[in-house]
N, C-alpha and C positions, 0 to 999 in steps of 0.2 A: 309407300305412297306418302306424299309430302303435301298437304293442307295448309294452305298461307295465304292470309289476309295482308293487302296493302291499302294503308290509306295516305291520302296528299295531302301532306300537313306544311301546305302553302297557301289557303284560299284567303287570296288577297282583301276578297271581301268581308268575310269574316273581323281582318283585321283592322281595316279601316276603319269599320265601324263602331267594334268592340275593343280595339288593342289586340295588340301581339299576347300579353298575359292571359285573355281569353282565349284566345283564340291555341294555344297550347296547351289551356287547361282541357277544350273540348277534346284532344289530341290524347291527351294525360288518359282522360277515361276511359275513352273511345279503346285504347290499348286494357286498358283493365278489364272492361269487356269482354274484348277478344278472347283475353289470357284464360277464362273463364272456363274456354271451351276446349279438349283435348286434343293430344297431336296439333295443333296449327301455331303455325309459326308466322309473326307478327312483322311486318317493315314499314318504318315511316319512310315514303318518299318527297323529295320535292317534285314540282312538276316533270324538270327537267331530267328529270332521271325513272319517272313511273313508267314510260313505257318500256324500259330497259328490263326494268323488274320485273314486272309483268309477262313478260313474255320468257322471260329465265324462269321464273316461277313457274310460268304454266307447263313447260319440258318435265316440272315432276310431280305434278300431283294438280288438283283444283285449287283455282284463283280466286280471290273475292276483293273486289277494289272497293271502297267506302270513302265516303265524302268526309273529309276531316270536320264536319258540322253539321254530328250528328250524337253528340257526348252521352245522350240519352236515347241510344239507340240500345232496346234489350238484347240479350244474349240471345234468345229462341230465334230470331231473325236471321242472323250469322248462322247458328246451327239449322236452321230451316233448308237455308240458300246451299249450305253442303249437302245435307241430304237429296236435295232434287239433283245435285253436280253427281251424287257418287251414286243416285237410283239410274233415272233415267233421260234426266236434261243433259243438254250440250250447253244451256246457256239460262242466267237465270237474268231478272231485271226486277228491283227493287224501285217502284214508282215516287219520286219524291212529290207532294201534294203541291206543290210550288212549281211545279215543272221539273223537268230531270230525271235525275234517279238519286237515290241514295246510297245504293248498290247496284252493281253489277257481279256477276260472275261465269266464270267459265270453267268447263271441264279440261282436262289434259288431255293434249294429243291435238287439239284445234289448236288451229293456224289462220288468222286474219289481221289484217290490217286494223291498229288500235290507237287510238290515241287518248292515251289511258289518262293525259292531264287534263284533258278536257270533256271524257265522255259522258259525265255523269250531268253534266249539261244538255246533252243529248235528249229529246223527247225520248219517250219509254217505246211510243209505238213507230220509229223510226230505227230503235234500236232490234225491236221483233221482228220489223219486214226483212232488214239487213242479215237476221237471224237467219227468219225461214228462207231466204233468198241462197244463205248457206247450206240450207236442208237439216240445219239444226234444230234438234227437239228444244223448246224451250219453256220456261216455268214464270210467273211472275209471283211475286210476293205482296202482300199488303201493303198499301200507300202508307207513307211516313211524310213526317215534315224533319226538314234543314232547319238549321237554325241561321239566316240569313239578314233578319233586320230586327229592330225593336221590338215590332208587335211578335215575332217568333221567339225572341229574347223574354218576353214577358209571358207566351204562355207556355215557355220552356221551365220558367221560375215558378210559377202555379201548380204546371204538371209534376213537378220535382218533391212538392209538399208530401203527399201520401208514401212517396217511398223512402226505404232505412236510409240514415243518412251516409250509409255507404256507398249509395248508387251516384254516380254521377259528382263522387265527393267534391275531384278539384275544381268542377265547374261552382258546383254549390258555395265553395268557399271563397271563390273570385265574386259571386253573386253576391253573399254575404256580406263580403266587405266593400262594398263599391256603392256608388249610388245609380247601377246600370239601369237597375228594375227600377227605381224610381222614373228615369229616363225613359225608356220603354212604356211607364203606364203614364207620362206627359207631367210629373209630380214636379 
C-alpha cells in the first residue's frame, strides 16, 4: 500500500500577496515535512492537474491533499491524518481556522466526485455532511491556520521563533531577508 501526500503549489493568493519566492519557499518545507514521514510519497500539483492525481493516488493506497500555505504545518498532523485513514476513517478533514481546511484525506477504495483544486476552500462542515451522505466514517483533526495575508504572515514569523532553525528553514530565510514581517506588523 502506497501513502502519498499531494499539495497545490499554485495558490494564486499566496502569491499576489507574498511573491512567487514565498510562496515556493512555503512549498519547499511543506515537502520536507512530508519527507519526514515513512513510506509516503510526495507530488506537487498545479491546480490543473490535482484532481488527476488525486484520484490515481487514491487506486493505491491513502490520499492526503494539503494547502500549499501551510510551511509550518507539523509532521504529527500528516502522521495523525494517516493513522485515522489506515484505522478506521474513510475520510479525514483538517479545519483551517480561516475557513476551509488545511487538509483533507482519504482512504483507498472510495470513489467520489473531487475537485481537489479547490476543496480545501470548502467549509469543513459541508465537506462531513458530503461525507456521511457517502456513509463514510470520518475523523476531524485540530484547527490550523493558512497562511494567507499579513496578519498570518506575521504571526507565522513569531510562531517560527521557538522552534530549531531547521523547521520551516526556506520560509524562515525568505522572511529573513525581506522586509515582509515588517510589512505585516505595519513597520
Amino acid at each position: 500500500m502506497q501513502r502519498m501526500i499531494i499539495t497545490v503549489n499554485s495558490d494564486e493568493r499566496v502569491e499576489a500577496v507574498f511573491g512567487r519566492p514565498l510562496r515556493i519557499g512555503f512549498v519547499q518545507d511543506l515537502v520536507e515535512t512530508a519527507a519526514a514521514l515513512r513510506g509516503v510519497q510526495i507530488r506537487i500539483c498545479t491546480p490543473a492537474t490535482a484532481e488527476q492525481a488525486f484520484v490515481e493516488a487514491l487506486s493505491l493506497g491513502p490520499v492526503i491533499l494539503v494547502a500549499g500555505d501551510v510551511p509550518h504545518l507539523p509532521f504529527w498532523r500528516l502522521a495523525d491524518a494517516f493513522d485515522h485513514l489506515e484505522a478506521s476513517a474513510d475520510f479525514v478533514v483538517g479545519p483551517a481556522e480561516s475557513g476551509g481546511c488545511y487538509l483533507i484525506g482519504m482512504r483507498n477504495g472510495l470513489s467520489a466526485s473531487l475537485d481537489a483544486a479547490n476543496v480545501l476552500d470548502e467549509a469543513p462542515a459541508n465537506l462531513l455532511t458530503a461525507a456521511r451522505s457517502y456513509g463514510w466514517n470520518s475523523a476531524t483533526l485540530p484547527g490550523w491556520y493558512r497562511v494567507l495575508n499579513y496578519a498570518d504572515l506575521a504571526r507565522l514569523a513569531a510562531d517560527l521563533g521557538p522552534f530549531p532553525a531547521t523547521f520551516a528553514r526556506h520560509t524562515r530565510a525568505l522572511l529573513d531577508g525581506s522586509d515582509l514581517v515588517a510589512q505585516a506588523l505595519g513597520a
